[in-house]
C-alpha positions in Angstrom: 100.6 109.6 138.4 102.6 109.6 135.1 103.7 112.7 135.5 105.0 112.5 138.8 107.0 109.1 137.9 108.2 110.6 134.5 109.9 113.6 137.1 111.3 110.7 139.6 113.1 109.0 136.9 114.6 111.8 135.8 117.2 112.3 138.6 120.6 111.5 137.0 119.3 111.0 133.5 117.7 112.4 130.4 114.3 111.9 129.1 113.4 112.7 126.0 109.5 112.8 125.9 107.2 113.0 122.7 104.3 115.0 122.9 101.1 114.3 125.1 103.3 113.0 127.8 103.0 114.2 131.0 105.8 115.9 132.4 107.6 118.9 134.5 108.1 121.6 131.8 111.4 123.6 134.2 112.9 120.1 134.2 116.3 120.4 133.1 116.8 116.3 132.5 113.5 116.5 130.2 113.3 117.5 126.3 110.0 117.3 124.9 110.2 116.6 120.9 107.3 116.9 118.1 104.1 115.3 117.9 104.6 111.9 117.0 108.0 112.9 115.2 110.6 110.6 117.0 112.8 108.3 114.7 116.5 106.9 116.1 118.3 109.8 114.2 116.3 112.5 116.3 116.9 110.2 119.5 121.1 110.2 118.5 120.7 113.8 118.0 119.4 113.9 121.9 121.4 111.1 123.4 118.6 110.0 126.4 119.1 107.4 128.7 115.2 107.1 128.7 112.4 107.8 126.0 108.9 108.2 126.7 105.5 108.0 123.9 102.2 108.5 124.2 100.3 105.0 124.0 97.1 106.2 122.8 98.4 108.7 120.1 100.9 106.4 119.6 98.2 104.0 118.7 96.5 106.2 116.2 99.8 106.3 114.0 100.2 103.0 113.8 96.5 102.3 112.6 96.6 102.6 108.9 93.7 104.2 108.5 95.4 107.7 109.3 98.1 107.0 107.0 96.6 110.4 105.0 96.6 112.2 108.3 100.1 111.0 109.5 101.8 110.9 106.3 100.9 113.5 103.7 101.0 116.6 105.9 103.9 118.7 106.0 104.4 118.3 109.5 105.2 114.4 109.7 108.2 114.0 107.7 109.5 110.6 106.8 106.5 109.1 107.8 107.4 105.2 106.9 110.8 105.8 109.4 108.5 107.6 112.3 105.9 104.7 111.7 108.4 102.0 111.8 110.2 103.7 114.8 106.9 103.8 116.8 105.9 100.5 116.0 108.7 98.7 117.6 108.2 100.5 120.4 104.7 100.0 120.7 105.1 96.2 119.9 108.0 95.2 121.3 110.1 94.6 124.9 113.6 94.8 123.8 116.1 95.1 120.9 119.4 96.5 120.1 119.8 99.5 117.8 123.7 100.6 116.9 125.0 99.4 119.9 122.6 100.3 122.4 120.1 98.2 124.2 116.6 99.1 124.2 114.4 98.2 127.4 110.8 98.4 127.6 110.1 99.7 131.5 106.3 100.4 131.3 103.3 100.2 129.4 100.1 101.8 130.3 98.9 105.7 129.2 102.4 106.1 128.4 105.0 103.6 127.3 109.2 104.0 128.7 111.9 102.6 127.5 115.3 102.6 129.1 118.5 103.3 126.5 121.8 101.4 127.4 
């Protein structure tokens, strides 16, 4: 189900998906990024129109008993900016980030947000 509306809302625009999401690998309009790595630099560095997260292992970032797992591990870099990142979109419906407006589309096993 996710996958297949991840797929349809990629005609005409770029997604950039973190990992566990569901999506159409020979999609050209789709980058897939690290494990729970995404922080507004590496989004700039992509320029989507949408981004979409994994709710559940979105979920086990944010709860601070993995902070060992999430933050001192080679792998997760600048864990306090990735944790902050995903917690405003986790928590949140909106805001504004240089410039561009941040929608909240759906919530459910995946969470989308639209990028204007």
């Amino acid at each position: 189900k996710n996958y297949k509306f991840i797929n349809q809302l990629s005609h005409g625009k770029k997604i950039l998906v973190d990992a566990y999401v569901p999506y159409d690998s020979n999609n050209k309009n789709i980058s897939r990024y690290k494990h729970l790595a995404l922080t507004h630099k590496i989004v700039n560095k992509y320029q989507p129109n949408i981004v979409v997260i994994n709710t559940k292992e979105t979920s086990l970032l944010l709860d601070k008993k993995n902070k060992i797992k999430y933050a001192e591990n080679d792998f997760f870099k600048d864990y306090n900016e990735r944790y902050n990142f995903y917690k405003k979109l986790f928590f949140k419906e909106n805001f504004a980030h240089e410039n561009q407006k941040w929608t909240l589309v759906k919530k459910d096993k995946i969470i989308v947000w639209n990028i204007d």
